[in-house]
PDB file with SEQRES, HELIX, SHEET and CRYST1 records, atoms N, CA, C and O in Angstrom:
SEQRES   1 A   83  UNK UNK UNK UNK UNK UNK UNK UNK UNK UNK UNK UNK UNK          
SEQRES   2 A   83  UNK UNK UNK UNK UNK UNK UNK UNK UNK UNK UNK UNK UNK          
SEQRES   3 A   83  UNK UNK UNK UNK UNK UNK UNK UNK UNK UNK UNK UNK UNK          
SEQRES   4 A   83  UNK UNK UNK UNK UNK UNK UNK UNK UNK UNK UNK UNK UNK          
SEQRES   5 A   83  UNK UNK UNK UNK UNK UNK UNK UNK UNK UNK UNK UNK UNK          
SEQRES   6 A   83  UNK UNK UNK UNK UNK UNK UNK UNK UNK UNK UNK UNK UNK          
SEQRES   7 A   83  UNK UNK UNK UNK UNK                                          
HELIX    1 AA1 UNK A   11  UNK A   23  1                                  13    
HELIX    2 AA2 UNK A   29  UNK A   58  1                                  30    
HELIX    3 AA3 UNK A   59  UNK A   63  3                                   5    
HELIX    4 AA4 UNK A   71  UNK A   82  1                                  12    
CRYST1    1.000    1.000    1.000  90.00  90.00  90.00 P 1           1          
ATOM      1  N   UNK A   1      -2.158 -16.306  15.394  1.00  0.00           N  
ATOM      2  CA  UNK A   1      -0.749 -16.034  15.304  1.00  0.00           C  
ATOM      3  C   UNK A   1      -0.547 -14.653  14.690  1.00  0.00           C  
ATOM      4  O   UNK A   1      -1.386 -14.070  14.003  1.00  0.00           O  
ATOM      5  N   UNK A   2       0.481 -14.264  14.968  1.00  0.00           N  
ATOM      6  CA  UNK A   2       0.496 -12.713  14.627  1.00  0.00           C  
ATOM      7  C   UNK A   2       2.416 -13.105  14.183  1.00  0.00           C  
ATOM      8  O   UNK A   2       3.252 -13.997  14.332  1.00  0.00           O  
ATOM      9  N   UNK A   3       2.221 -11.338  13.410  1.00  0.00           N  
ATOM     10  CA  UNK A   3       3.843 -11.741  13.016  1.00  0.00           C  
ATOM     11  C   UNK A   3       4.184 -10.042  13.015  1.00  0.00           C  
ATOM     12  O   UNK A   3       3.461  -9.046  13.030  1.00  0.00           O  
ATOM     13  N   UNK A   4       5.394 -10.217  12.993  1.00  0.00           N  
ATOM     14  CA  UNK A   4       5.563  -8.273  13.106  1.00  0.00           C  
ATOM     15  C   UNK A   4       6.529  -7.586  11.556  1.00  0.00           C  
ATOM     16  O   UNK A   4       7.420  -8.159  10.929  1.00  0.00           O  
ATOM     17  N   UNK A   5       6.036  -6.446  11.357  1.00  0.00           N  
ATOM     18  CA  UNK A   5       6.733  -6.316  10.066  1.00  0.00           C  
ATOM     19  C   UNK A   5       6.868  -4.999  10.088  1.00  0.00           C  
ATOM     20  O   UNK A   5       6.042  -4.284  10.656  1.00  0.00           O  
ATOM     21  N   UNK A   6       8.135  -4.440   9.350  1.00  0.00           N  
ATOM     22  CA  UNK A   6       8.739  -3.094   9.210  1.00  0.00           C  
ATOM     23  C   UNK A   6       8.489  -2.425   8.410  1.00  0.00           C  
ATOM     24  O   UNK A   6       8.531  -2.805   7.240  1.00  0.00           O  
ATOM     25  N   UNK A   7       8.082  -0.990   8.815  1.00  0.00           N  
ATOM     26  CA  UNK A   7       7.594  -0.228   7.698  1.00  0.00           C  
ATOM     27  C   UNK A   7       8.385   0.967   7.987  1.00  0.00           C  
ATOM     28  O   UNK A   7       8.922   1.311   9.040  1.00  0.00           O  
ATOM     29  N   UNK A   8       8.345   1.601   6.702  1.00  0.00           N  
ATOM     30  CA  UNK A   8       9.330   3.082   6.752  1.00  0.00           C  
ATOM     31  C   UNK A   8       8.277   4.181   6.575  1.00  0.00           C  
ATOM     32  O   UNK A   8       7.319   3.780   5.915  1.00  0.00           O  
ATOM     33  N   UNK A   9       8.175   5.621   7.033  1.00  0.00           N  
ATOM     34  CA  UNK A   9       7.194   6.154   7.273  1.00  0.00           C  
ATOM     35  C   UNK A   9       8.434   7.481   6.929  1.00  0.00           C  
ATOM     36  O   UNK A   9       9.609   7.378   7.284  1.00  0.00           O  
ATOM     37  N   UNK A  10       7.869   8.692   6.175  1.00  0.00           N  
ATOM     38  CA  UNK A  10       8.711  10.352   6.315  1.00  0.00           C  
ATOM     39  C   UNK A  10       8.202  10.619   7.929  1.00  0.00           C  
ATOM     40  O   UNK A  10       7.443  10.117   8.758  1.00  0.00           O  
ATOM     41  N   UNK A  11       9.130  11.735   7.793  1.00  0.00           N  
ATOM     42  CA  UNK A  11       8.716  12.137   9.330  1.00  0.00           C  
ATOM     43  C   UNK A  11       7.260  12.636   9.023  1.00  0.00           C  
ATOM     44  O   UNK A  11       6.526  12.368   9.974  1.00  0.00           O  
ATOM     45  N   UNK A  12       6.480  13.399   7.804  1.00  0.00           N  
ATOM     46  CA  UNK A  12       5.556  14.257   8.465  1.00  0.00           C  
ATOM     47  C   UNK A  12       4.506  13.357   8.414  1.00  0.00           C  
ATOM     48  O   UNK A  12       3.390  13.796   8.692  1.00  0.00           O  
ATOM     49  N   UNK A  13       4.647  11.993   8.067  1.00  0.00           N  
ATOM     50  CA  UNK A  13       3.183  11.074   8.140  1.00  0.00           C  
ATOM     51  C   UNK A  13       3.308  10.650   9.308  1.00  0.00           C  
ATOM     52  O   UNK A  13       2.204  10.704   9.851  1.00  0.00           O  
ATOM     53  N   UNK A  14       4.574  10.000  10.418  1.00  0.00           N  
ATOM     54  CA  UNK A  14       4.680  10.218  11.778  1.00  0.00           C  
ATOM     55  C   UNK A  14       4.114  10.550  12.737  1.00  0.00           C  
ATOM     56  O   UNK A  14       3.677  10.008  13.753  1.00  0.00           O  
ATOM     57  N   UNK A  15       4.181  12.074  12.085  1.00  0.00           N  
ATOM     58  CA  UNK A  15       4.127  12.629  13.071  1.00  0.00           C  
ATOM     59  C   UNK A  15       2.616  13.311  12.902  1.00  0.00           C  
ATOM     60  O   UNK A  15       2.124  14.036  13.766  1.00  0.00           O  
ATOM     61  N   UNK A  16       2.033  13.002  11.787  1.00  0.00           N  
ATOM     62  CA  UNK A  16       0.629  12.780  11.759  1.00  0.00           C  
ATOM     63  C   UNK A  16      -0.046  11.809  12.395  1.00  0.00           C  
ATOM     64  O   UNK A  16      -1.223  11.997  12.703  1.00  0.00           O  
ATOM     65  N   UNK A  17       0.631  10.568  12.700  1.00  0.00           N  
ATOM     66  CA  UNK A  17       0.165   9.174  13.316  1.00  0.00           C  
ATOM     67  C   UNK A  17       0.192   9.741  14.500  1.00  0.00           C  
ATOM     68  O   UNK A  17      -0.915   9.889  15.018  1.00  0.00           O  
ATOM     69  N   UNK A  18       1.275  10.172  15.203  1.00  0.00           N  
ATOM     70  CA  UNK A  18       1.585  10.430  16.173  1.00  0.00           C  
ATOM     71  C   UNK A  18       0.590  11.229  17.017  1.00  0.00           C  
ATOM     72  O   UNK A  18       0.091  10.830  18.070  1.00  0.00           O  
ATOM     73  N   UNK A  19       0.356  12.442  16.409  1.00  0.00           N  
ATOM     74  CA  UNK A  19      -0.770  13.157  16.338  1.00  0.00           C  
ATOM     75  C   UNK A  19      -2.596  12.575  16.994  1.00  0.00           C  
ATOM     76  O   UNK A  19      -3.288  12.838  17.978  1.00  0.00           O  
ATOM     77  N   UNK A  20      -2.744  11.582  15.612  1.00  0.00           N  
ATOM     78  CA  UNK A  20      -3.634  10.899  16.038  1.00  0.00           C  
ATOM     79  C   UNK A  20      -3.686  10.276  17.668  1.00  0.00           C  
ATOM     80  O   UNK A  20      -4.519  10.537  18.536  1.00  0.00           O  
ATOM     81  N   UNK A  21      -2.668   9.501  17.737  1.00  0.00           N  
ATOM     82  CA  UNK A  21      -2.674   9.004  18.547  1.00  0.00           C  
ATOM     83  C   UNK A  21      -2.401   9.763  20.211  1.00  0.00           C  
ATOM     84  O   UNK A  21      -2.688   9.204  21.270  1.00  0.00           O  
ATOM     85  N   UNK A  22      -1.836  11.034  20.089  1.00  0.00           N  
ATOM     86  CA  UNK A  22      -2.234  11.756  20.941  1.00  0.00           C  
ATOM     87  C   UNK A  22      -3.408  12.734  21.316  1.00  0.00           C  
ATOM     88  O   UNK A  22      -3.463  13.457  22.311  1.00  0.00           O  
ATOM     89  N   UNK A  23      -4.425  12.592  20.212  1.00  0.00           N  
ATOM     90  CA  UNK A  23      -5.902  13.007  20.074  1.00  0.00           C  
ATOM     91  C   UNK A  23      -6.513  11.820  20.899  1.00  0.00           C  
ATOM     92  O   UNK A  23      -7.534  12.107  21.525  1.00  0.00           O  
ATOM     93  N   UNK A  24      -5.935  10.202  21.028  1.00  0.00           N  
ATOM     94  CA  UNK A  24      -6.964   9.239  21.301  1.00  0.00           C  
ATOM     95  C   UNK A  24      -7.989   8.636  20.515  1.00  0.00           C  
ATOM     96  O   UNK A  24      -9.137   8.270  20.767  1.00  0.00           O  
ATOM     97  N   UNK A  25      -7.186   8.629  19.373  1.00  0.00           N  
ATOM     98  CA  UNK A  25      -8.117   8.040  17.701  1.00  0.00           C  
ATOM     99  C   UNK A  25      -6.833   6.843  18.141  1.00  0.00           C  
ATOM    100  O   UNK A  25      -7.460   5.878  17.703  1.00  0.00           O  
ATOM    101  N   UNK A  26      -6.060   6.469  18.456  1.00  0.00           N  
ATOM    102  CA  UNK A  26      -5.368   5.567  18.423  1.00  0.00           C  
ATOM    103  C   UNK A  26      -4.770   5.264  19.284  1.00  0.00           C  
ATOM    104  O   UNK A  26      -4.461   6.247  19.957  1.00  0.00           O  
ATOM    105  N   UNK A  27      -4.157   3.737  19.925  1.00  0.00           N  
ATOM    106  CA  UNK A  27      -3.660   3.327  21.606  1.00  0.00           C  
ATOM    107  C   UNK A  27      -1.704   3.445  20.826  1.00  0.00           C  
ATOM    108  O   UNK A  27      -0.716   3.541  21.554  1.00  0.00           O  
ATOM    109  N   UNK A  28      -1.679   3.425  20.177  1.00  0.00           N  
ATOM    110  CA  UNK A  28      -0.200   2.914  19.940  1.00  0.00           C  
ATOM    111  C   UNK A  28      -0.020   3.390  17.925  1.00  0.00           C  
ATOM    112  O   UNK A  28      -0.955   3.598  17.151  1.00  0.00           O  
ATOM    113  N   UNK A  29       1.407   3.426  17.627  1.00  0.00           N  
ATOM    114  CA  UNK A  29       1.724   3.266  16.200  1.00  0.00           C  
ATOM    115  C   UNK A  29       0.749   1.743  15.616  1.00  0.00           C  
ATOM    116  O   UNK A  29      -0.052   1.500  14.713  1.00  0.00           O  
ATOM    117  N   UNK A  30       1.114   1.319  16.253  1.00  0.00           N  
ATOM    118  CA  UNK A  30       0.579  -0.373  15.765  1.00  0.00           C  
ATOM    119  C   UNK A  30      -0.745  -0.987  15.698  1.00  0.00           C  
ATOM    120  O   UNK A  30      -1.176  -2.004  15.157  1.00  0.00           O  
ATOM    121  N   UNK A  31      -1.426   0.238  16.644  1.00  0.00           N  
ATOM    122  CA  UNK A  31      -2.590   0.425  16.062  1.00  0.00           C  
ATOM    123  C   UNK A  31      -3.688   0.798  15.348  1.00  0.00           C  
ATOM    124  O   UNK A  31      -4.850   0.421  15.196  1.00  0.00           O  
ATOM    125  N   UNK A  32      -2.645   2.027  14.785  1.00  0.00           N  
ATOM    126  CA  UNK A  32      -3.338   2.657  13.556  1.00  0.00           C  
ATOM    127  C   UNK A  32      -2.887   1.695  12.428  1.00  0.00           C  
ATOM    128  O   UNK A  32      -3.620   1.117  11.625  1.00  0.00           O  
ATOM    129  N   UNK A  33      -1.755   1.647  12.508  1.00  0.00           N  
ATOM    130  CA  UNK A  33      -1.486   0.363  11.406  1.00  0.00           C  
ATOM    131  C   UNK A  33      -2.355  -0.645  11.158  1.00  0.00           C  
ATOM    132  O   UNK A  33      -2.884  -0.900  10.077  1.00  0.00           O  
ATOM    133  N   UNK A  34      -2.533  -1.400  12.531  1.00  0.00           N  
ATOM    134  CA  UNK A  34      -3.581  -2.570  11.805  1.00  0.00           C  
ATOM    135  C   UNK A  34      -5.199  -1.983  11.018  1.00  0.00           C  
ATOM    136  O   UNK A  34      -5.814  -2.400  10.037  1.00  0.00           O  
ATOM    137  N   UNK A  35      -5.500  -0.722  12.099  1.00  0.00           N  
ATOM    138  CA  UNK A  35      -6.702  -0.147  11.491  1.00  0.00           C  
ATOM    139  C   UNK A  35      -6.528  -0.204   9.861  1.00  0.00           C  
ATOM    140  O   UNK A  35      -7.130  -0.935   9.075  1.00  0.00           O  
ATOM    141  N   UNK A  36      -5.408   0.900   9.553  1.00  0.00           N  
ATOM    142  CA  UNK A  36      -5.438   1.355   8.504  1.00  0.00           C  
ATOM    143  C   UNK A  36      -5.086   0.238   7.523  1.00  0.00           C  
ATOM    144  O   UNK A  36      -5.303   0.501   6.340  1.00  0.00           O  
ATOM    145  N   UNK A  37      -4.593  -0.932   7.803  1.00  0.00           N  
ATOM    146  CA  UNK A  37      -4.039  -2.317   6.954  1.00  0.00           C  
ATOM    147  C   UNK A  37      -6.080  -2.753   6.571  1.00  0.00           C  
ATOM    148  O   UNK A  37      -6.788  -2.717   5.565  1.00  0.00           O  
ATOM    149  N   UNK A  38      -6.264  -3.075   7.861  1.00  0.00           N  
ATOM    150  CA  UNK A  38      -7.492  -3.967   7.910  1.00  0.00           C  
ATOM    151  C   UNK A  38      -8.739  -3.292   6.903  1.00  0.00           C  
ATOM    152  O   UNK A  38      -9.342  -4.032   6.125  1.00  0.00           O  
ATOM    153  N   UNK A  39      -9.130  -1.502   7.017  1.00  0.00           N  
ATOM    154  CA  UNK A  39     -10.077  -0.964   6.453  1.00  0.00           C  
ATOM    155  C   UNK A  39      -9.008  -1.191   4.403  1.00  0.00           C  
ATOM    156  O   UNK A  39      -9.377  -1.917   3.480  1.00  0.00           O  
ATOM    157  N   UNK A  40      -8.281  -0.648   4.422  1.00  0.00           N  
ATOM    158  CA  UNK A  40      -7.953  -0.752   3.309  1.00  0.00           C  
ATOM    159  C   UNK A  40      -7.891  -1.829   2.430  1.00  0.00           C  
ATOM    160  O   UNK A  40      -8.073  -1.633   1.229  1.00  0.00           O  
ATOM    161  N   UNK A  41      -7.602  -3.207   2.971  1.00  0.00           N  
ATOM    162  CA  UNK A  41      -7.939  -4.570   2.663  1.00  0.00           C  
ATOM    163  C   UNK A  41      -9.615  -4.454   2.383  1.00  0.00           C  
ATOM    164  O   UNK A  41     -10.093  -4.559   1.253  1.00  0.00           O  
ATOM    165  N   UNK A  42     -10.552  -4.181   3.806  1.00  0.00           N  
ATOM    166  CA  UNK A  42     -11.355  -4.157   2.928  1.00  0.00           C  
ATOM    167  C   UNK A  42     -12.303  -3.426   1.973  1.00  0.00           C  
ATOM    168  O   UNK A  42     -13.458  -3.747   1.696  1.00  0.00           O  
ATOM    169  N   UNK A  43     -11.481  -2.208   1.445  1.00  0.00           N  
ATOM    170  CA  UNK A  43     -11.942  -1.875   0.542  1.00  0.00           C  
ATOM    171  C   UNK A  43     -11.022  -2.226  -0.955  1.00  0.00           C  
ATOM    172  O   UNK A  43     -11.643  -2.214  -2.018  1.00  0.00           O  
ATOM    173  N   UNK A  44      -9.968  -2.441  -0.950  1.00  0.00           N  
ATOM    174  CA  UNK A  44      -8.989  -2.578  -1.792  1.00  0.00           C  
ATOM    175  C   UNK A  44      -9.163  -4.496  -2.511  1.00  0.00           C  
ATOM    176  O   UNK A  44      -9.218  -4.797  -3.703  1.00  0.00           O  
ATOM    177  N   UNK A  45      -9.201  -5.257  -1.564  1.00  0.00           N  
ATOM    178  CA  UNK A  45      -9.304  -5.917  -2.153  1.00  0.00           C  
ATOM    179  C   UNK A  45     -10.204  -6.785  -3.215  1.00  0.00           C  
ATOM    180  O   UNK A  45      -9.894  -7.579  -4.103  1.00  0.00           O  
ATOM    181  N   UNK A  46     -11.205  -6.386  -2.827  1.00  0.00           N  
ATOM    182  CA  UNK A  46     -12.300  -7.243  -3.671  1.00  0.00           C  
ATOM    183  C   UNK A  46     -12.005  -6.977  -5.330  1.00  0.00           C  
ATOM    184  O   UNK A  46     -12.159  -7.828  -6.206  1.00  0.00           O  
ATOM    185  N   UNK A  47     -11.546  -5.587  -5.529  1.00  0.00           N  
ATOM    186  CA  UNK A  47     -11.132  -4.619  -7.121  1.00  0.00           C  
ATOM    187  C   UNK A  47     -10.065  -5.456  -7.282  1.00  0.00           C  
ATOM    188  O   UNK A  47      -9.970  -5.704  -8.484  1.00  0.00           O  
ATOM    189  N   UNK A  48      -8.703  -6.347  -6.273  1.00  0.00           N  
ATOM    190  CA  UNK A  48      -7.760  -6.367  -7.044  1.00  0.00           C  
ATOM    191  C   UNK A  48      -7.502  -7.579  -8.379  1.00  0.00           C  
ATOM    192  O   UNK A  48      -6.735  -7.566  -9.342  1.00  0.00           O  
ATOM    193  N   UNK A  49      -8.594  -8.643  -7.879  1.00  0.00           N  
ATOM    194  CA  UNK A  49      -8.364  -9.647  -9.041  1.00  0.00           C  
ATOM    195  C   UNK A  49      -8.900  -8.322 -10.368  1.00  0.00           C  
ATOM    196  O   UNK A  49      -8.031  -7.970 -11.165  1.00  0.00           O  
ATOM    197  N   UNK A  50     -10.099  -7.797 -10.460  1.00  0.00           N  
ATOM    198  CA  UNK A  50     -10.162  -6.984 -11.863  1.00  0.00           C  
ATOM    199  C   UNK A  50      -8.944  -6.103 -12.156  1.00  0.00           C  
ATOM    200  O   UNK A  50      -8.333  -6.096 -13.224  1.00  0.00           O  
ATOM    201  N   UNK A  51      -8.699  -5.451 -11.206  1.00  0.00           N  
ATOM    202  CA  UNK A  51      -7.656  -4.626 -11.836  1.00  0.00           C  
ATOM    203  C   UNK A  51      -5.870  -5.174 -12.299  1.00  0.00           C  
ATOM    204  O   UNK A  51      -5.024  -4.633 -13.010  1.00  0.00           O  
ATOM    205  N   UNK A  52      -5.865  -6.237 -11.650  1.00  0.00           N  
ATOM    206  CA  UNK A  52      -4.459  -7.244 -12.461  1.00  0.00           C  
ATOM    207  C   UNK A  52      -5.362  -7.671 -14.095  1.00  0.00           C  
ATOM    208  O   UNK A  52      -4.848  -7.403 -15.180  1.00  0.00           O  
ATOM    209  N   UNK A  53      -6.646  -8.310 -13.978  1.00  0.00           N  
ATOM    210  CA  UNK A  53      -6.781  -8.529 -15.309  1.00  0.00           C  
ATOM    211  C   UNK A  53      -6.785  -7.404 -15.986  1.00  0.00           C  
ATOM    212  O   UNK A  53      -5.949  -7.639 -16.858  1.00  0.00           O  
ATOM    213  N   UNK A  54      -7.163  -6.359 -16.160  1.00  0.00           N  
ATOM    214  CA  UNK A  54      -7.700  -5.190 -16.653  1.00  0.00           C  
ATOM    215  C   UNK A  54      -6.340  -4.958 -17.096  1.00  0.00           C  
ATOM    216  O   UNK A  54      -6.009  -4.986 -18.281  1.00  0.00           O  
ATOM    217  N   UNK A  55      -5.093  -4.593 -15.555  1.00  0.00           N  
ATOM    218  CA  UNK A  55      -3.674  -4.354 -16.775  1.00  0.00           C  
ATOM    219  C   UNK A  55      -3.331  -5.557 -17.414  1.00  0.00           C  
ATOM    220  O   UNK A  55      -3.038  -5.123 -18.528  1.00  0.00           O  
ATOM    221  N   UNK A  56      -3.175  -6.727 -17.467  1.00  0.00           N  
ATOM    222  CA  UNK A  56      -2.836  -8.169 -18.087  1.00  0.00           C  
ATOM    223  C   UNK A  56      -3.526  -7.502 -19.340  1.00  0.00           C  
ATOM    224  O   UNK A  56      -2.826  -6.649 -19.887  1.00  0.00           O  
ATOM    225  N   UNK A  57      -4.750  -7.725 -19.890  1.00  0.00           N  
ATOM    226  CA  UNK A  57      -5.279  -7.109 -20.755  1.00  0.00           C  
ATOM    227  C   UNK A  57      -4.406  -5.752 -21.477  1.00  0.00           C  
ATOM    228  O   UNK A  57      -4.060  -5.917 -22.647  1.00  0.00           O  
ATOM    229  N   UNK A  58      -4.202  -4.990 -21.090  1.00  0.00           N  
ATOM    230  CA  UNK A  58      -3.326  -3.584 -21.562  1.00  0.00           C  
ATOM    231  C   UNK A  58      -2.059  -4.158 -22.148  1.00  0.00           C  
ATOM    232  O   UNK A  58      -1.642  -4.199 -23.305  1.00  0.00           O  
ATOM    233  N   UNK A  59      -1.517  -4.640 -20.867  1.00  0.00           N  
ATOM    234  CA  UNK A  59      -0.199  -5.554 -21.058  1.00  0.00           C  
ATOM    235  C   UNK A  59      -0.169  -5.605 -22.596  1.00  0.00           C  
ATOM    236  O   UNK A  59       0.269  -4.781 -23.399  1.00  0.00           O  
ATOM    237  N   UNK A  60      -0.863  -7.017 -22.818  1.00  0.00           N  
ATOM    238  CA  UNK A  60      -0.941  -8.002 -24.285  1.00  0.00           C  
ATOM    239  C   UNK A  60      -1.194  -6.990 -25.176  1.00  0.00           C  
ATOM    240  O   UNK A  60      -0.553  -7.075 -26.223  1.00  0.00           O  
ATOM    241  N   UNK A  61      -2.130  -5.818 -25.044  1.00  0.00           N  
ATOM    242  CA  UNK A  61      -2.293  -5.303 -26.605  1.00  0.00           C  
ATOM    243  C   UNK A  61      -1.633  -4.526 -26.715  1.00  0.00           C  
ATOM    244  O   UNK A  61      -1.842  -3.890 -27.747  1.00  0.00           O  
ATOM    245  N   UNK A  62      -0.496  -4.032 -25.883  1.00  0.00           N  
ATOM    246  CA  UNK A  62       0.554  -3.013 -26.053  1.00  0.00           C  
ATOM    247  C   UNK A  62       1.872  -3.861 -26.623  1.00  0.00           C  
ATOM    248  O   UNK A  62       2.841  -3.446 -27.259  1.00  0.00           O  
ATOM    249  N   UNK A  63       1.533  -5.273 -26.134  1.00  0.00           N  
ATOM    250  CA  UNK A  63       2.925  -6.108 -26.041  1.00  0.00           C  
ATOM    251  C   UNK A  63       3.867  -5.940 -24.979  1.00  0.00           C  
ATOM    252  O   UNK A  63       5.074  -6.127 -25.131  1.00  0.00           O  
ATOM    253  N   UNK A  64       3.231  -5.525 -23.706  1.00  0.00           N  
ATOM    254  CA  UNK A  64       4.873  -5.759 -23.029  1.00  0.00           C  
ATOM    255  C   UNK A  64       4.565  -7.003 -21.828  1.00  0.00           C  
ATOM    256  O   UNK A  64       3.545  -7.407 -21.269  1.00  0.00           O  
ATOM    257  N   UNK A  65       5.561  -7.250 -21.786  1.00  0.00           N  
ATOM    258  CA  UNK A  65       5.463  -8.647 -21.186  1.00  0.00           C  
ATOM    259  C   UNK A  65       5.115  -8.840 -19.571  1.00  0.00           C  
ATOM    260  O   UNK A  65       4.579  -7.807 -19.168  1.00  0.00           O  
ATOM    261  N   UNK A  66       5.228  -9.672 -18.690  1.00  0.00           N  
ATOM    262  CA  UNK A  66       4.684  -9.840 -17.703  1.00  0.00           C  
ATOM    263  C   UNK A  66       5.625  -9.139 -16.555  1.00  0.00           C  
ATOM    264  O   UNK A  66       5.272  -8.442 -15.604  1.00  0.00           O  
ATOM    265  N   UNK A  67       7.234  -9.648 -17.044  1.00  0.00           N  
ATOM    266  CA  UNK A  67       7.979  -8.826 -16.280  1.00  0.00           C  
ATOM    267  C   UNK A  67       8.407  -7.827 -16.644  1.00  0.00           C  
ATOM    268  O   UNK A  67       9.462  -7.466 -16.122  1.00  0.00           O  
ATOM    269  N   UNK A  68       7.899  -7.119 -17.488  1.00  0.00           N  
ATOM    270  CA  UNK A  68       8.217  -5.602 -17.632  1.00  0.00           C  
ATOM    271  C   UNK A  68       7.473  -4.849 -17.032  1.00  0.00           C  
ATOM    272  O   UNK A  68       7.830  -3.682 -16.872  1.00  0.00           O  
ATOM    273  N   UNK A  69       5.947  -5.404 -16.418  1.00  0.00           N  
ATOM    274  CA  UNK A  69       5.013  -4.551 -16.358  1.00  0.00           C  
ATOM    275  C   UNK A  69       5.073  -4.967 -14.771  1.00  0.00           C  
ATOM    276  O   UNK A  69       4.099  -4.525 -14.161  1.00  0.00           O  
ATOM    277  N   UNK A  70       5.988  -5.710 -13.967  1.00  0.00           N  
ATOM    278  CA  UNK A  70       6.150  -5.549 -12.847  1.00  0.00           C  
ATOM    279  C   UNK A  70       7.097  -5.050 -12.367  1.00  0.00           C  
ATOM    280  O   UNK A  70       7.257  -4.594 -11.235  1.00  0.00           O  
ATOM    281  N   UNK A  71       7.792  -5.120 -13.243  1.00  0.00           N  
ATOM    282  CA  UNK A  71       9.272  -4.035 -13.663  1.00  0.00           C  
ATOM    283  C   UNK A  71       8.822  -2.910 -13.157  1.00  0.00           C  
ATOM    284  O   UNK A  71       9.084  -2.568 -12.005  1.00  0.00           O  
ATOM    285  N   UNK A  72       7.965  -2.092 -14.114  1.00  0.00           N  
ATOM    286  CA  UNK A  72       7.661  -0.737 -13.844  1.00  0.00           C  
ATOM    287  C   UNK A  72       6.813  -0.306 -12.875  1.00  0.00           C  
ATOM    288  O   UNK A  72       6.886   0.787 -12.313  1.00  0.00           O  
ATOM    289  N   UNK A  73       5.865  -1.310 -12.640  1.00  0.00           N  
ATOM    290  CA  UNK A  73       5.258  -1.097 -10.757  1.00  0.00           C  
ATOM    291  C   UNK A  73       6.221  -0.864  -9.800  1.00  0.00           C  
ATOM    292  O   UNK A  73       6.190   0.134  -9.079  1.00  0.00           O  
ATOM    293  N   UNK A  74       7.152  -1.788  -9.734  1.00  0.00           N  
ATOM    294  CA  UNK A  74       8.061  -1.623  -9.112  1.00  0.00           C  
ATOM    295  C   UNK A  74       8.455  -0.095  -8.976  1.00  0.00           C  
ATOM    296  O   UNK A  74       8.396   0.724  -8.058  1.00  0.00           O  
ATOM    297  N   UNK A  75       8.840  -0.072 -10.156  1.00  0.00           N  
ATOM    298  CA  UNK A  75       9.352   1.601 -10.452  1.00  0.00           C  
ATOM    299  C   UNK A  75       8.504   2.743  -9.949  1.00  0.00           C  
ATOM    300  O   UNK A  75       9.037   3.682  -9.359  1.00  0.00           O  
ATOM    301  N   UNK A  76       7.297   2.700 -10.145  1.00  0.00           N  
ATOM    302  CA  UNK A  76       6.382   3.802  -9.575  1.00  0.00           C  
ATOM    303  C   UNK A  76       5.690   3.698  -8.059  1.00  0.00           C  
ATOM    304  O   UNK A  76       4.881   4.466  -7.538  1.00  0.00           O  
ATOM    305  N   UNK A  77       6.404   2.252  -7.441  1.00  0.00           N  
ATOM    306  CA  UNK A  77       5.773   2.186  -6.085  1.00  0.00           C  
ATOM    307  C   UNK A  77       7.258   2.570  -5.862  1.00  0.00           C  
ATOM    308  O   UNK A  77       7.158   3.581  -5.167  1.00  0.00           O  
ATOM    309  N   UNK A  78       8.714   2.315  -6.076  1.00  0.00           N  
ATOM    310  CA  UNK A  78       9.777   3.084  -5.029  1.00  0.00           C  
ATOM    311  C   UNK A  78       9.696   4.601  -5.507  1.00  0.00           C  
ATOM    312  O   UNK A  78      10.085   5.272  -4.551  1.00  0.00           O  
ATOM    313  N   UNK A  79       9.290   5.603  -6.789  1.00  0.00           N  
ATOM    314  CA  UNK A  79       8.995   6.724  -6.721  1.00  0.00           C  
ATOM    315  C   UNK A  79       7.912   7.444  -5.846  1.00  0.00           C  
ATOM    316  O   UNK A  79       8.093   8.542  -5.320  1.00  0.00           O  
ATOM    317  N   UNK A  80       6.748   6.686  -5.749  1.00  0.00           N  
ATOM    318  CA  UNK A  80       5.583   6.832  -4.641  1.00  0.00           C  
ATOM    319  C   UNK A  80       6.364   6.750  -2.998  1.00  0.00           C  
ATOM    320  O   UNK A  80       5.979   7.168  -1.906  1.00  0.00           O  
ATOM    321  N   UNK A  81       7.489   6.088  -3.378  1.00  0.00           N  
ATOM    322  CA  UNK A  81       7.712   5.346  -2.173  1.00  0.00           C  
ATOM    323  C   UNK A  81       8.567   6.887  -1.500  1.00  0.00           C  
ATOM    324  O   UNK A  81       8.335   7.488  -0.451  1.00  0.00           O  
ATOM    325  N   UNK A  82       9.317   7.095  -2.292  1.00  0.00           N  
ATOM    326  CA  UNK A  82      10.503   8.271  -2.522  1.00  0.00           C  
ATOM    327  C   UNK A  82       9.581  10.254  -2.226  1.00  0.00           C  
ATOM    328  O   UNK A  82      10.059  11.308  -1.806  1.00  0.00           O  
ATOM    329  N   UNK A  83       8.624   9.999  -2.555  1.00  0.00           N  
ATOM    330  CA  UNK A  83       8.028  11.393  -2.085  1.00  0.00           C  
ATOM    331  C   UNK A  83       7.946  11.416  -0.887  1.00  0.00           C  
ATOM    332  O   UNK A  83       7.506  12.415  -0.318  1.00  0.00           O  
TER     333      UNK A  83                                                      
END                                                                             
């Protein structure tokens, strides 16, 4: 089963995809996507259970709480998001 999902992109990463895909590194937008979903999963994920404990850990000896510190992810993934 497959499911479809929306992503927002600036123009110049676009038109970098775009790019690709008129080199023939890629058949479609949707296929660099899954590439780039699938390789990054697997390098990204195996680190992510350590790195939630690692900040959980920071968290507690700083004292800030669970939703503050998703609070501020939040905050630096829509600034990441915003460049």
């Amino acid at each position: 089963m497959t499911e479809s999902i929306t992503a927002r992109f600036s123009n110049t990463d676009i038109k970098a995809i775009d790019s690709l895909i008129k080199a023939g590194f890629y058949t479609t937008r949707s296929d660099f996507l899954k590439v780039a979903a699938r390789n990054l999963l697997r390098e990204d994920v195996p680190i992510i259970p350590d790195l939630i404990i690692g900040m959980q850990q920071q968290a507690k000896k700083r004292g800030i709480t669970q939703g503050k510190m998703l609070k501020e992810l939040r905050k630096v993934r829509r600034e990441l998001y915003d460049e």
